[in-house]
Every structure is written in structure tokens, then in C-alpha cells.
Residue, then its C-alpha position, 0 to 999 in steps of 0.5 A: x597420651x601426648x602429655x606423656x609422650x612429652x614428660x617421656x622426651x622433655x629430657x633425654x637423660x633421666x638422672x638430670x630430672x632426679x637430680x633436681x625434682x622435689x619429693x612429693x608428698x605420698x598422697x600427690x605421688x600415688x595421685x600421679x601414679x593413678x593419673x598415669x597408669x589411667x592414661x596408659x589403660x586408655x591409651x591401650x584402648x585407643x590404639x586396639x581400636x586403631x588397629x582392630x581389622x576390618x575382615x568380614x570373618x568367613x563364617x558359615x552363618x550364610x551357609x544353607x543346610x545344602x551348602x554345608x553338606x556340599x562344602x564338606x565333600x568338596x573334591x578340592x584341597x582347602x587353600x587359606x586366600x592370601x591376605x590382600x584377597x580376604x573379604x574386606x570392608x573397606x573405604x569405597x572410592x567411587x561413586x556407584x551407588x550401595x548396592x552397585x559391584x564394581x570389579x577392578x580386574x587388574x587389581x583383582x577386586x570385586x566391590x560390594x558397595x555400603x552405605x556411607x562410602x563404605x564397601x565389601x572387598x573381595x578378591x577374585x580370579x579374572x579373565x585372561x587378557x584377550x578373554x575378559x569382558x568389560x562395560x556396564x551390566x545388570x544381575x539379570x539372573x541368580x542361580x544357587x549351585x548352578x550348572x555348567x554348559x559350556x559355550x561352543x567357543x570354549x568347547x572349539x578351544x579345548x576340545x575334550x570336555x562335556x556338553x552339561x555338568x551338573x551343579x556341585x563343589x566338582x563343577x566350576x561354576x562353584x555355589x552361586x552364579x550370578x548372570x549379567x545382562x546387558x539390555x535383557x540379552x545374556x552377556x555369557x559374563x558369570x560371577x560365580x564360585x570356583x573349584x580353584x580357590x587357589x587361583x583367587x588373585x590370578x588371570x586365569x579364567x575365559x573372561x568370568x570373576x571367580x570368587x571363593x563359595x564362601x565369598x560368593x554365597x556372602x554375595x549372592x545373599x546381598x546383591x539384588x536382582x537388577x544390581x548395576x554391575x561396572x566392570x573396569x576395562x584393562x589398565x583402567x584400575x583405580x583400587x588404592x594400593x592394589x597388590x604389588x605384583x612382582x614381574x615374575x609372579x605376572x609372567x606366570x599368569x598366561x593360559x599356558x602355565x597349565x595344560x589345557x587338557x588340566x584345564x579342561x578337567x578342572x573347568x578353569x575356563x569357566 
């Protein structure tokens, strides 16, 4: 392939070449024309495997029979997550070891971590500034379409909401939960599902990560029970290239662009 580039740019104008380039004999010519045509064929190959994606499809091979009757009646609208946000096997640029997560808040990510520096990117929805949680964690708990009790806490600050829902595609903890405990004590810090998922990229949420159901069943079947959970505080983002944001879009991700009485409805402080 460099070899043509430079027969292609060892001369700007072609007819100077014509003009004084001797006839090969046919066999030799169709002999080049081979040579070439090879290189190009080849040359194609390599630059499809350059550009070949890395995006973990969002298949329903994972999906349990349950999960797919629930999904298929979910309450809520089918929303394509931006791209910056699709579930992703990326370069990891830590150190945690495989089998750790990782979660950027301010980038919005959730790290899956591989073997050999390799790792699942997700994209999820964070807590509100002054709501999240940061620090060091393990998956003390895994709970399939779990329920929802809300904490005395949300229930003081939005007032009109039930006491226990039950697990479903209407409930906010969404397909999976997954509990963090820090020295065997319940944090009330959940990764889990969403009844939203177009809020994935967005502070929204009383602390918790939201993930689609699609991306936290897909987690939910790898990470193990006792997995080292690292959760960056504010402003401590390493994520390369995170998604740039403008300050308009950030303007409209305080707790007061939607109602609470929506809020509560929907389960978004969850």
C-alpha cells in the first residue's frame, strides 16, 4: 500500500510519465495490473479491519425467557442511546483488576474490566451533584427484576409515593440490581435498570447508576458476587476523551427540569 501511494504521488502531473514511460510487453503490463489490483484487494482488507467497531451488539442472547415477556410490554417508549453511550469494548486505562467496575460519574461511564487491558464500556445515568456516592465497594447483593422500597429520605423529599413496588419494566429498579456493601453494611448505593433509558448520559438520579436493562442484564451475567466496585468521586474523571458536553446541555441536568411530582411517578430518584 505505501508503494503505491508513492508511484500515485512521485509525479503530480501524469501526462509527464506518459510521455516518457517505455511499452511493456503485454505479459509484464498484465503482470503489473495483477500486482496492483492484489495490493488494492488487500489494502481493503486492512483498512475494514481498521475500521471494524468495537460495539458489543445489543442482542437478546442473555435475555431469560422472563426477561423477554417483560421487556416486550415495557410501559415505557424504546429510545436509541446515543452513541458515546452504547455498550462498548474499549482499551482499559486503569489498573483494577478483571472482573473489577469502575464508574466515571462525570463521564457518565461504567467499566466492565477484561483480560489483557481490555474492558466493557457502558454508558449510564448518575446521581445529582450533592446526591451521589463515592469510594470503594463490593457486590454484596444480585437481585433479578428487583423491587423497590423507597428510603425515608426520598419518601421526606417527594412526599406522594408508595411504601414498596413491586419488581417489573414499570418499576425503577429496571431488570437487575446489584447491591454494594462496604464492610458487609448495605451502602442504599444500587447499580441497576431504568424505566428511563432516556436519561442514560444525564445526573438525574438520587446517587444511584442506572443502566439500560439490556446493559445491566449483560452485567449482571458477568460481574461476580464480592466484585471490587471503584466509584470516582466528582471531578476525579479520567475517561479518555469523555463526551463533550456543551454548557447548555449541563445547565439542563439539575433536579429541577422535571417536576417532582413526575419525578415521583416515574421512580427517577431511584
Amino acid at each position: 500500500m505505501i508503494q503505491i501511494g508513492r508511484a500515485l504521488t512521485w509525479n503530480s502531473n501524469p501526462f509527464v510519465l506518459a510521455s516518457w514511460t517505455p511499452r511493456a510487453p503485454q505479459s509484464e503490463k498484465w503482470g503489473a495490473l495483477a500486482r496492483v489490483g492484489t495490493t488494492f484487494i488487500l489494502s481493503g482488507f486492512l483498512l475494514g479491519g481498521c475500521m471494524q467497531t468495537t460495539r458489543d451488539p445489543l442482542t437478546d442472547a442473555n435475555l431469560t425467557p422472563r426477561d423477554r415477556g417483560l421487556l416486550a410490554n415495557a410501559p415505557y417508549a424504546r429510545v436509541t442511546v446515543p452513541v458515546d453511550y452504547q455498550r462498548t469494548v474499549v482499551q482499559f486505562h486503569r489498573k483494577e483488576a478483571p472482573g473489577s467496575i469502575v464508574i466515571d460519574t462525570d463521564a457518565r461511564y461504567l467499566y466492565y474490566v477484561l483480560a489483557d487491558n481490555k474492558s466493557i464500556r457502558y454508558g449510564v445515568a448518575v446521581g445529582e451533584q450533592a446526591l451521589s456516592w463515592y469510594g470503594i465497594a463490593k457486590i454484596g447483593r444480585k437481585e433479578e427484576w428487583p423491587s423497590w422500597t423507597p428510603t425515608a429520605e426520598i419518601k421526606r423529599r417527594l412526599g406522594n409515593i408508595p411504601d414498596f413496588v413491586e419488581g417489573g419494566p414499570h418499576n425503577p429498579m429496571g431488570a437487575r440490581g446489584l447491591y454494594l456493601y462496604q464492610d458487609s453494611k448495605d451502602t442504599l448505593f444500587r447499580i441497576h435498570g431504568t424505566n428511563q433509558p432516556e436519561y442514560i448520559g444525564r445526573a438525574i438520579s438520587s446517587g444511584c447508576i442506572r443502566m439500560t436493562n439490556e446493559d445491566v442484564i449483560d452485567l449482571y451475567n458477568r460481574v461476580k458476587m464480592g466484585a471490587i466496585v471503584v466509584v470516582l468521586a466528582p471531578k476525579q474523571s479520567d475517561s479518555p476523551a469523555p463526551p463533550r458536553r456543551s454548557a447548555t446541555a449541563r445547565q439542563r441536568e439539575p433536579r429541577h427540569q422535571v417536576p417532582e411530582t413526575e419525578r415521583a411517578a416515574k421512580g427517577m430518584d431511584s
